[in-house]
PyMOL commands that place a pseudoatom at each C-alpha (Angstrom):
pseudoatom trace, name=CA, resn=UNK, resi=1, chain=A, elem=C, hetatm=0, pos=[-32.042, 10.320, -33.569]
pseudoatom trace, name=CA, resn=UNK, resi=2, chain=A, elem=C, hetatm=0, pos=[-32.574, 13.245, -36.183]
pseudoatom trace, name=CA, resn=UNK, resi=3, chain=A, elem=C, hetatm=0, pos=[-29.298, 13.896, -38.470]
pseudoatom trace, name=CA, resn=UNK, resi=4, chain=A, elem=C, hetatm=0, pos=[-28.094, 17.383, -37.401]
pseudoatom trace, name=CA, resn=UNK, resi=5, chain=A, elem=C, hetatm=0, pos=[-28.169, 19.942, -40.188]
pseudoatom trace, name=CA, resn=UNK, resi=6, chain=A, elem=C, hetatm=0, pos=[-24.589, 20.773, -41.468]
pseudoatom trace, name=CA, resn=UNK, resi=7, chain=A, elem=C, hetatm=0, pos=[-23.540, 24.842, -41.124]
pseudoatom trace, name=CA, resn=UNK, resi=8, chain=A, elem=C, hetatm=0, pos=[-24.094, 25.868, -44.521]
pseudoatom trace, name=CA, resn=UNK, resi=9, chain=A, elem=C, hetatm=0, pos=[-27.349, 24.564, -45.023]
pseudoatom trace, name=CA, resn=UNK, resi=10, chain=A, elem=C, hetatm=0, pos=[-28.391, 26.389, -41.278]
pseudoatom trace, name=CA, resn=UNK, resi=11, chain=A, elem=C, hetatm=0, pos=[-27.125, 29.339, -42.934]
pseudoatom trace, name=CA, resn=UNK, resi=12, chain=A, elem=C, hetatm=0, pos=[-28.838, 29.174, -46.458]
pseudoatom trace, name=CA, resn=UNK, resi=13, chain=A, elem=C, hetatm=0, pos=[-32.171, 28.586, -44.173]
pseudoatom trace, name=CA, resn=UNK, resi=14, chain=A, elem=C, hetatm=0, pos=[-31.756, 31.531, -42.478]
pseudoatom trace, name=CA, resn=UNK, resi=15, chain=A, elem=C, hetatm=0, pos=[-30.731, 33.335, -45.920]
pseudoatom trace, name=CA, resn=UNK, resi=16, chain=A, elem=C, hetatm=0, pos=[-34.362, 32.258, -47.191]
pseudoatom trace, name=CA, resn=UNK, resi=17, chain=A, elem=C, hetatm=0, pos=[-36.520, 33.087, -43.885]
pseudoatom trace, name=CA, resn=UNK, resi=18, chain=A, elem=C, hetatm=0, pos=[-34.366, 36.578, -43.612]
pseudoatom trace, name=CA, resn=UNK, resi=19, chain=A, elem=C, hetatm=0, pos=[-34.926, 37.168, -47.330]
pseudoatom trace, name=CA, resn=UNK, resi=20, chain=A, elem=C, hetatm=0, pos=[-31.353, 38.233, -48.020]
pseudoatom trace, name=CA, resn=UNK, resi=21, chain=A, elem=C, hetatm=0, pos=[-30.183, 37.490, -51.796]
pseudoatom trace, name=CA, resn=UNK, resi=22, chain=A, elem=C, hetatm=0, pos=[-26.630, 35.972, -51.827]
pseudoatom trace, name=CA, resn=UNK, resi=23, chain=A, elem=C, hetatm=0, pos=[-23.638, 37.583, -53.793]
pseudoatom trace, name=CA, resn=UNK, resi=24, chain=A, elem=C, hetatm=0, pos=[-22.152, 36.705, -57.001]
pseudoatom trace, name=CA, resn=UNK, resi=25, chain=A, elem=C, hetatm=0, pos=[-19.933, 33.676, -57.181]
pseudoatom trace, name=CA, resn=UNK, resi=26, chain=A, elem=C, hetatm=0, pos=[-16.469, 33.891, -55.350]
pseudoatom trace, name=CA, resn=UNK, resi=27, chain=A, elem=C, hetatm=0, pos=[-17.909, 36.211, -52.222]
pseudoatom trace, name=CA, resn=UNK, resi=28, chain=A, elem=C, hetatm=0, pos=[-18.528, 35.403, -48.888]
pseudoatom trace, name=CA, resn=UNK, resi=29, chain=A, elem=C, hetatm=0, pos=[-22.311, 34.353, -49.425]
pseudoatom trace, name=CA, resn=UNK, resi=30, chain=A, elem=C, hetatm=0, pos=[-22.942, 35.076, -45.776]
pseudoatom trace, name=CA, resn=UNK, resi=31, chain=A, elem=C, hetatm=0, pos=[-22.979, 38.945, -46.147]
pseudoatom trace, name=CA, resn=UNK, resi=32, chain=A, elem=C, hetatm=0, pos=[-25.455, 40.586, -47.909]
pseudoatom trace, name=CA, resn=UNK, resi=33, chain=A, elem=C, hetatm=0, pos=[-24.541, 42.268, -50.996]
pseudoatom trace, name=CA, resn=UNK, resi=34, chain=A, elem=C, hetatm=0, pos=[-23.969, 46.064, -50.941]
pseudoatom trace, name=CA, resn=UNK, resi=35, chain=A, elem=C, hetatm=0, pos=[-27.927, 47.070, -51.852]
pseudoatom trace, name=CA, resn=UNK, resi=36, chain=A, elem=C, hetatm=0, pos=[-29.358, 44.405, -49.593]
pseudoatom trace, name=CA, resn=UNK, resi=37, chain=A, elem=C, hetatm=0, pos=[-27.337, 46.273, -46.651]
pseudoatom trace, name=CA, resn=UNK, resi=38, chain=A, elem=C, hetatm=0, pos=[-28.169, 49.372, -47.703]
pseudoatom trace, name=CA, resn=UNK, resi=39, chain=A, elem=C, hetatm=0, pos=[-31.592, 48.317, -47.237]
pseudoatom trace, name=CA, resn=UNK, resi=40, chain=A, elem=C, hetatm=0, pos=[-30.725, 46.912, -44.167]
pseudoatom trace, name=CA, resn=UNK, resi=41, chain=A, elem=C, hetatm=0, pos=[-29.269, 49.891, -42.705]
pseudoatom trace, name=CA, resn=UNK, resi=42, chain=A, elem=C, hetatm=0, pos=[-32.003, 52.006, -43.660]
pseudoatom trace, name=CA, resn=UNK, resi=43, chain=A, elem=C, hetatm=0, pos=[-34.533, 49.593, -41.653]
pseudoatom trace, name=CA, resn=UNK, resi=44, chain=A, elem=C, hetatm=0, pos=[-32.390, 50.203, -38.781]
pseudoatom trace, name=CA, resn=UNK, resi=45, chain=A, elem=C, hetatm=0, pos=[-31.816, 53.842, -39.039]
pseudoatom trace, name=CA, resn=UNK, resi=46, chain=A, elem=C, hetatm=0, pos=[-35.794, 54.221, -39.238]
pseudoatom trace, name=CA, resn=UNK, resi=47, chain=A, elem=C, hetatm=0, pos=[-36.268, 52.273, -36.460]
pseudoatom trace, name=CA, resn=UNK, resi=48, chain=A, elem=C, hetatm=0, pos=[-34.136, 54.353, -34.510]
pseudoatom trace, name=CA, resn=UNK, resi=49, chain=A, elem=C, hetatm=0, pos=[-35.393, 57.377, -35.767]
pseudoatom trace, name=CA, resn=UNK, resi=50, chain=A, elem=C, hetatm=0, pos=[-39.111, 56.519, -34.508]
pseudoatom trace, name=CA, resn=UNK, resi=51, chain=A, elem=C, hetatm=0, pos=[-37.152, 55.429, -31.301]
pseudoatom trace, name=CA, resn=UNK, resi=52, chain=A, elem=C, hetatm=0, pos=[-36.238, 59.254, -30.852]
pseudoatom trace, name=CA, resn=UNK, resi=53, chain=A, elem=C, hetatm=0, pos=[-39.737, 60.410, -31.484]
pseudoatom trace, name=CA, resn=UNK, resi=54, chain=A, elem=C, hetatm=0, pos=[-39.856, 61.294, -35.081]
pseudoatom trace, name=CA, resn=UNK, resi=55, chain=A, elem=C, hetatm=0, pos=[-42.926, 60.719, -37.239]
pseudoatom trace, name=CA, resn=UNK, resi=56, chain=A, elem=C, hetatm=0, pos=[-41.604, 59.011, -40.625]
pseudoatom trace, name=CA, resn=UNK, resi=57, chain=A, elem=C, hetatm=0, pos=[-43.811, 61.001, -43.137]
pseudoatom trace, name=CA, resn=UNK, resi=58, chain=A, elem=C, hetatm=0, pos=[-41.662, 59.413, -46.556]
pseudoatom trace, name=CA, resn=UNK, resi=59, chain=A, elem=C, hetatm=0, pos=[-39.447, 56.885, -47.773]
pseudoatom trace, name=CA, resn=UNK, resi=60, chain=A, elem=C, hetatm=0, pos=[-37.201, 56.932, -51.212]
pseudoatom trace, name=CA, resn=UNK, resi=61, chain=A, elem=C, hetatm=0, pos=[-38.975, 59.720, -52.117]
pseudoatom trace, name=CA, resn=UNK, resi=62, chain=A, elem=C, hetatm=0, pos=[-37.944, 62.424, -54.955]
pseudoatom trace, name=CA, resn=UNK, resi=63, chain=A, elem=C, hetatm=0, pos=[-38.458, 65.821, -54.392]
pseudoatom trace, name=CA, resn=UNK, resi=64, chain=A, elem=C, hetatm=0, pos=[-36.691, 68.658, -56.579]
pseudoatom trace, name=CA, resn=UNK, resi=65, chain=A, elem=C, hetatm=0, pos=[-35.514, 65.639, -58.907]
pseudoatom trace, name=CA, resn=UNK, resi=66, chain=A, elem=C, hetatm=0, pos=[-33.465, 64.505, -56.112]
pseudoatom trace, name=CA, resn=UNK, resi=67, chain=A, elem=C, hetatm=0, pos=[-34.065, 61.129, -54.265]
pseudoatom trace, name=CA, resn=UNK, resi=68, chain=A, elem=C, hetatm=0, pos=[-34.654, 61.871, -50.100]
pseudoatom trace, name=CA, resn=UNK, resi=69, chain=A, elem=C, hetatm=0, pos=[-33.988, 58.285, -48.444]
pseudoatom trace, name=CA, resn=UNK, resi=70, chain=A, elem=C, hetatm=0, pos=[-36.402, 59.514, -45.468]
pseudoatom trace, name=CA, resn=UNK, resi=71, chain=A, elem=C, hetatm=0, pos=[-38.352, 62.365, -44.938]
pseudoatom trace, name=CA, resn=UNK, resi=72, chain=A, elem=C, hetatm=0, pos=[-39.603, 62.630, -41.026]
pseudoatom trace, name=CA, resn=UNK, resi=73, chain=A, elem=C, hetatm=0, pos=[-41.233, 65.267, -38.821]
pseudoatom trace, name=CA, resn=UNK, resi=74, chain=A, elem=C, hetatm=0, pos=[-39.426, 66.585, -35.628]
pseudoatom trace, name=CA, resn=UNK, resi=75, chain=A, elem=C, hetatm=0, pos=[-43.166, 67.491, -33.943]
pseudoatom trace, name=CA, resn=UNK, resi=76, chain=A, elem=C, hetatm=0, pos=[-40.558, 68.815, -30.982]
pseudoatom trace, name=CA, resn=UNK, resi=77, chain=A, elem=C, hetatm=0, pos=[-38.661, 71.215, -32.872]
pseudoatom trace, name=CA, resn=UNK, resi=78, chain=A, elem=C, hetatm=0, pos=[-41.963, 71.667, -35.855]
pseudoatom trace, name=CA, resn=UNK, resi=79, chain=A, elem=C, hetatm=0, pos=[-39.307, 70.831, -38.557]
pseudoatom trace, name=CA, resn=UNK, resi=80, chain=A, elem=C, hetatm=0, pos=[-39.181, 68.670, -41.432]
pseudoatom trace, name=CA, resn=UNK, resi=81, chain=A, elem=C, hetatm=0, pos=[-35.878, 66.613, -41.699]
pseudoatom trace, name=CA, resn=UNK, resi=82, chain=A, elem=C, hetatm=0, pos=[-34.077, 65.829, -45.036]
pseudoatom trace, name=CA, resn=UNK, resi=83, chain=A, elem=C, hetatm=0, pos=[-32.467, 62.071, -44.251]
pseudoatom trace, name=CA, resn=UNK, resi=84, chain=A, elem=C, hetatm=0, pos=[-29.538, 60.305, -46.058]
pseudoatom trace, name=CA, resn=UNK, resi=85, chain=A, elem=C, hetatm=0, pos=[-28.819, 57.306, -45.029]
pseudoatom trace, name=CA, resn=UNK, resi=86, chain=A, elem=C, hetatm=0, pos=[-24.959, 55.177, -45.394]
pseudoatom trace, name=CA, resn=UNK, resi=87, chain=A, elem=C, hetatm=0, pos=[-24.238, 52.437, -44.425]
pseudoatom trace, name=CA, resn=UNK, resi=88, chain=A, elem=C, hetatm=0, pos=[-20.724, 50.846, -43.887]
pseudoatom trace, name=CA, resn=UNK, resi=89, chain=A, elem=C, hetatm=0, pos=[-19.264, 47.482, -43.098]
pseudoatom trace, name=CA, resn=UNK, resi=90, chain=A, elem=C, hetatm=0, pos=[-15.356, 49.085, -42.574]
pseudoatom trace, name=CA, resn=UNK, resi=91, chain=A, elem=C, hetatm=0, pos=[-12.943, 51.101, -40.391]
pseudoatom trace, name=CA, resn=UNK, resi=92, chain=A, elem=C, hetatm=0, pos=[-14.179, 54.370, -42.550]
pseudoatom trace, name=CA, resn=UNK, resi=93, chain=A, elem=C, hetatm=0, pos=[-17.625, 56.236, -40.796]
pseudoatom trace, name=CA, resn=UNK, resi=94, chain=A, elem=C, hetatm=0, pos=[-20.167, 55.763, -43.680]
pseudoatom trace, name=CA, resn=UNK, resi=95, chain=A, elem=C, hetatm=0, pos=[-20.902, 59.451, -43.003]
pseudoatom trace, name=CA, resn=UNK, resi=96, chain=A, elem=C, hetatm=0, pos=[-17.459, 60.275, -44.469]
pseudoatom trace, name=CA, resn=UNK, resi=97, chain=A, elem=C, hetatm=0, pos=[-19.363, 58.935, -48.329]
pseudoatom trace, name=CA, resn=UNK, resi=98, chain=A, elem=C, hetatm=0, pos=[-21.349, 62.350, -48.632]
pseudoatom trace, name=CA, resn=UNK, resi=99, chain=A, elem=C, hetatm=0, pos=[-19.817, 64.439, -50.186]
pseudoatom trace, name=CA, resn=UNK, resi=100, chain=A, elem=C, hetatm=0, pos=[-20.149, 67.894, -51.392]
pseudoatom trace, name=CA, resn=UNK, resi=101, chain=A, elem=C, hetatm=0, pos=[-22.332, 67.210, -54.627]
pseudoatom trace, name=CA, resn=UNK, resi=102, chain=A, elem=C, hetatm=0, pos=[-24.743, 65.076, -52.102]
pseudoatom trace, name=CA, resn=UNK, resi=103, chain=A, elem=C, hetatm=0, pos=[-25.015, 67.557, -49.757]
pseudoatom trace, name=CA, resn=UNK, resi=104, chain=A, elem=C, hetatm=0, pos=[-25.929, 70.167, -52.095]
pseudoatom trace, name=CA, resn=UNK, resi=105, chain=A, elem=C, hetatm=0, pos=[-28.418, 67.994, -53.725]
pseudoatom trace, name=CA, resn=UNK, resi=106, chain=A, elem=C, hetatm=0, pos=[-30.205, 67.414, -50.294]
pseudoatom trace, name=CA, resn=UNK, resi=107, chain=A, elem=C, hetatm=0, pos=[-30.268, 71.181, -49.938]
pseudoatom trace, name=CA, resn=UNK, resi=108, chain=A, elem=C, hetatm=0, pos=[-32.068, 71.503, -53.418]
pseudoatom trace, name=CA, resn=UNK, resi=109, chain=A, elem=C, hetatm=0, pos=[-34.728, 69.246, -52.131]
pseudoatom trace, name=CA, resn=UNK, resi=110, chain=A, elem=C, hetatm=0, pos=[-34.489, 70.908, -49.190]
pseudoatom trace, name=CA, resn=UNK, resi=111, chain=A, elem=C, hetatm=0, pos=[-35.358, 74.168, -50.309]
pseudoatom trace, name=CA, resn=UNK, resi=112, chain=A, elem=C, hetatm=0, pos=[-38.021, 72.977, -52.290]
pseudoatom trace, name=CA, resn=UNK, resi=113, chain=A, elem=C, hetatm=0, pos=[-39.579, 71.159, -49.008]
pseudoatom trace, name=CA, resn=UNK, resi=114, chain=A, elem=C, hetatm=0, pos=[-38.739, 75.195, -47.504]
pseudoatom trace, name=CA, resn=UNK, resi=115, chain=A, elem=C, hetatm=0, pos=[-41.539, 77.156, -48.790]
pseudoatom trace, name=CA, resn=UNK, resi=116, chain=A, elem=C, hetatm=0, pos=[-44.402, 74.545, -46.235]
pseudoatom trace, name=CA, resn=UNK, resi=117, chain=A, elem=C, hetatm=0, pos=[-41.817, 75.298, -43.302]
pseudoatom trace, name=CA, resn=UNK, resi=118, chain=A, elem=C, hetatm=0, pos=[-38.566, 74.489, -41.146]
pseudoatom trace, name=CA, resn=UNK, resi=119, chain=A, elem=C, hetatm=0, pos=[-36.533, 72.266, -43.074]
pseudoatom trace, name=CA, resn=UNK, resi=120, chain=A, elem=C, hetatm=0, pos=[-33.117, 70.625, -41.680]
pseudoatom trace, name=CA, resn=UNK, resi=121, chain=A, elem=C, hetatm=0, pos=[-31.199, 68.207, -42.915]
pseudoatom trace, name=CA, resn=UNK, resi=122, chain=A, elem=C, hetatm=0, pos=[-29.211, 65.166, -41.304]
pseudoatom trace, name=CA, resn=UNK, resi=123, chain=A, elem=C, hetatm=0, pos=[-26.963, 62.047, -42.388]
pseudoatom trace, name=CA, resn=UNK, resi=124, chain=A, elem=C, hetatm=0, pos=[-28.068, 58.806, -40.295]
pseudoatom trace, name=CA, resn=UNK, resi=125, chain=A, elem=C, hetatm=0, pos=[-24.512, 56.820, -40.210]
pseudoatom trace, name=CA, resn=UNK, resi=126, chain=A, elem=C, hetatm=0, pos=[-25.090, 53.114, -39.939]
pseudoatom trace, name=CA, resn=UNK, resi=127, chain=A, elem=C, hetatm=0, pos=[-22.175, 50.744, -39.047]
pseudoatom trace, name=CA, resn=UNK, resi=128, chain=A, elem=C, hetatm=0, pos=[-22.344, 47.162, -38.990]
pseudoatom trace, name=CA, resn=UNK, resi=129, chain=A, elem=C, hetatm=0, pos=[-19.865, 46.086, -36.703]
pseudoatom trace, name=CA, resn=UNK, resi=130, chain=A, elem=C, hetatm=0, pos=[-19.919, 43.148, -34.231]
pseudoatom trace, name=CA, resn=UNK, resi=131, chain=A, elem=C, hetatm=0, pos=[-21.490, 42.794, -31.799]
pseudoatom trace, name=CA, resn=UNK, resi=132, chain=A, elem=C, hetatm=0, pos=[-24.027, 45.456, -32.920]
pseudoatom trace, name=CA, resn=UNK, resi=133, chain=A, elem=C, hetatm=0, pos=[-23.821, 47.653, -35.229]
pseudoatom trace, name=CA, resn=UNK, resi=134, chain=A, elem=C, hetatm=0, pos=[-23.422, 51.363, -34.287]
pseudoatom trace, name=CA, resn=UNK, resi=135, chain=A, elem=C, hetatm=0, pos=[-25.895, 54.308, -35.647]
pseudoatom trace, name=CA, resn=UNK, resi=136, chain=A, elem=C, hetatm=0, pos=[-25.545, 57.823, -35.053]
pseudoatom trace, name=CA, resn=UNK, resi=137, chain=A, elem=C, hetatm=0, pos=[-27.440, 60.883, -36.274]
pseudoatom trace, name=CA, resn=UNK, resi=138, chain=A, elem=C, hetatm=0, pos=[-25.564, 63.843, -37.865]
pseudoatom trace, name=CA, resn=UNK, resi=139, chain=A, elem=C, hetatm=0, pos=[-27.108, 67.356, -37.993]
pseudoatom trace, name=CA, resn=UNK, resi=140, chain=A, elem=C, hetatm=0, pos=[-25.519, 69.361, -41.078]
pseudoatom trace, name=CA, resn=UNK, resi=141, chain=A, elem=C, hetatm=0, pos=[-25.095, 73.092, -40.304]
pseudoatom trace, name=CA, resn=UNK, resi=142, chain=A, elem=C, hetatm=0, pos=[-25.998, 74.842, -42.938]
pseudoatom trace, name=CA, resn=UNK, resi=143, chain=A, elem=C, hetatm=0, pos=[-22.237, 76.470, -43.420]
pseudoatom trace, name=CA, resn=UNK, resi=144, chain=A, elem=C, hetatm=0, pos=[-21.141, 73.502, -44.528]
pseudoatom trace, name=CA, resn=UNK, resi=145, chain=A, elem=C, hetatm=0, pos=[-23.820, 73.336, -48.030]
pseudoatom trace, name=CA, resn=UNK, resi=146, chain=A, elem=C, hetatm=0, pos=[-23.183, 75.796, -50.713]
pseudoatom trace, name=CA, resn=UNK, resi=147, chain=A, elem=C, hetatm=0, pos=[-26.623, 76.935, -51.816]
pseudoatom trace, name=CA, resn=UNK, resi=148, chain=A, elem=C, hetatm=0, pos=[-25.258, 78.987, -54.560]
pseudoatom trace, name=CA, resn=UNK, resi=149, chain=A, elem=C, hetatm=0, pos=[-26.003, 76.020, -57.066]
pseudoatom trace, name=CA, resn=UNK, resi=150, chain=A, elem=C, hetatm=0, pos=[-29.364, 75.427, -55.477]
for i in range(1, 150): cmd.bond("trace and resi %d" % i, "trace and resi %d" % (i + 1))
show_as sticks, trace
zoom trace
């Protein structure tokens, strides 16, 4: 009879084949730490997106001087969509994190991305709650961006 692995060694297996990094000392090593979900979210929020038809044309890209997390086509509506991505473990919608100074840098490089055509720009919210985590996509209207800084 095989010796059954004990529970933290089953989960520092999976840690390894998943590729997650642990935390510093004194944190829960089982959750990721906060750039590892990030990353994770942003997996899942492209996923989804290519789900819903978009073509994923960039990733972590800078345009204007300003870092786009994705840049996708809409070949429905012919538009180009500005993507930020949050994600969020709490009670608080990760969507709640972008604030005015965000949104008005994601109109800069916005407008730059303006002059090949139809630009529009959403926040992907992902939350990681059990049992699965819960994404939803977030069309800004443009009355809610001051361009006067832009």
């Amino acid at each position: 009879m095989t010796p059954v692995p004990s529970a933290s060694r089953w989960r520092r297996c999976l840690q390894r084949m998943l590729g997650l990094r642990l935390r510093r000392p004194g944190f829960r090593s089982h959750e990721p730490d906060p750039h590892e979900l990030g990353r994770i979210g942003e997996q899942m929020a492209v996923g989804m997106l290519a789900r819903d038809g978009l073509r994923i044309i960039a990733r972590n890209r800078r345009f204007a001087g300003v870092e786009v997390d994705v840049l996708a086509e809409s070949p429905a509506e012919d538009l180009l969509l500005v993507i930020e991505v949050k994600t969020g473990r709490g009670p608080v919608p990760p969507e709640v994190r972008v604030d005015r100074s965000r949104r008005r840098r994601l109109a800069r490089a916005a407008s730059s991305l303006a002059r090949v055509r139809a630009v529009a720009i959403e926040v992907v919210s992902v939350r990681i709650v059990e049992p699965r985590p819960v994404i939803r996509r977030i069309r800004l209207d443009p009355a809610e961006i001051e361009f006067s800084d832009c």
